[in-house]
Structure formats: C-alpha cells, structure tokens
C-alpha positions in Angstrom: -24.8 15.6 0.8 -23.9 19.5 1.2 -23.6 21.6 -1.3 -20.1 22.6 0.2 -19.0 18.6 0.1 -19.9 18.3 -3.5 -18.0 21.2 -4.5 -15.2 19.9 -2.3 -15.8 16.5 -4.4 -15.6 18.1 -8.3 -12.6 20.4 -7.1 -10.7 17.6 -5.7 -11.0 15.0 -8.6 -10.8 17.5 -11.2 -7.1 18.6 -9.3 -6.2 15.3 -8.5 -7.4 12.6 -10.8 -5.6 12.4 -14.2 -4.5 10.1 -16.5 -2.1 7.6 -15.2 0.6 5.9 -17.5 -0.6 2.4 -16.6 -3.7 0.9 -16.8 -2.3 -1.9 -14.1 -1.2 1.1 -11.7 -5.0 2.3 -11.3 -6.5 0.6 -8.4 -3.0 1.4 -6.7 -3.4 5.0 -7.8 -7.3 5.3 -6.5 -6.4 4.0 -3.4 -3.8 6.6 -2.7 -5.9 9.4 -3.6 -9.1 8.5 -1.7 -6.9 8.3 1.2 -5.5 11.6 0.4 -9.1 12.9 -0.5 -10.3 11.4 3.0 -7.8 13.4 4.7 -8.3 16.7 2.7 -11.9 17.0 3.2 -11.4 16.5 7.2 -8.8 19.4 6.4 -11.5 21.0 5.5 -14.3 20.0 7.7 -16.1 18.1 5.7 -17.2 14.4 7.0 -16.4 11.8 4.8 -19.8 10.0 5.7 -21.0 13.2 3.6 -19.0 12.1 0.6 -20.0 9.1 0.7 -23.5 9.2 1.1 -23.9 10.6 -2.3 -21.2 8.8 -4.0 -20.9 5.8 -2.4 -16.8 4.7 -2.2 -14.7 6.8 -2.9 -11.9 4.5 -3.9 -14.7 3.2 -6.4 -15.6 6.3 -7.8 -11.8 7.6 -8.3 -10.7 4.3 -10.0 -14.0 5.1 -12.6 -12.4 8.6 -13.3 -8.8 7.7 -13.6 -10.1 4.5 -16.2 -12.2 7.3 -18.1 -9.2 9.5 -18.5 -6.8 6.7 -19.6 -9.4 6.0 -22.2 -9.9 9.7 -23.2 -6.0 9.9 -23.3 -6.2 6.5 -25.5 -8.3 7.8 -27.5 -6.8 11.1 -28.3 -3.6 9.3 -29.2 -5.0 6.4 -31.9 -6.7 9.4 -33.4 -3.8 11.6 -34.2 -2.0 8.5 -35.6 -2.7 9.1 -39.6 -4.7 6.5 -40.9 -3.2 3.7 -42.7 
C-alpha cells in the first residue's frame, strides 16, 4: 500500500472513529463509516483496493477500532468510580 494511503488510513480513523454510546450500534456504525471512508479516499485519489490490500476490510477493521474505544471509554469510567 502507498505511503500516501496509509496516512490517508491513520488520519481518517483517528478523525472519524470514536467511541459510540452503544455497543449494539457498532457494526451499524462501521458500516457507515467505511462507506464514507470508501468515498473520501476516491475524494482523494486513493484506490480503495490500496486500502484494502494492507488492511484487509475496512468495515472489519473500523468495527475493531470503534470496540477498542468503547472499551477504553469503559474502562476509564469503572476506574473513576471510587472503590467500594
């Protein structure tokens, strides 16, 4: 993959991809964005066969990154509760 696709990759998730207020809303969510991902990296000339040969789906790899940050965000929250 291109060094300019990768970049492309890291800045859109890290814009785009953030916790979501429902575990059950994920899949939903990632589906959503990697159409809008699909569309911005044409935008911006950049295949999405380029995308995808390094990361494989990107539906796939966004639903990973939204679960990770509803699990960072869990965890953040049950450790400002004060222990009991």
């Amino acid at each position: 993959m291109s060094e300019h696709a990768i970049e492309f990759l890291q800045g859109w998730i890290g814009e785009k991809v953030h916790c979501q207020p429902s575990l059950d809303r994920i899949e939903e969510q990632a589906e959503t964005l990697a159409r809008e991902c699909a569309a911005k990296a044409a935008e911006a000339g950049i295949p999405l066969e380029d995308i995808q040969e390094e990361v494989g789906d990107i539906q796939e790899l966004i639903a990973s990154k939204l679960e990770e940050a509803a699990e960072a965000d869990q965890d953040e929250k049950n450790s400002d509760k004060p222990a009991e």
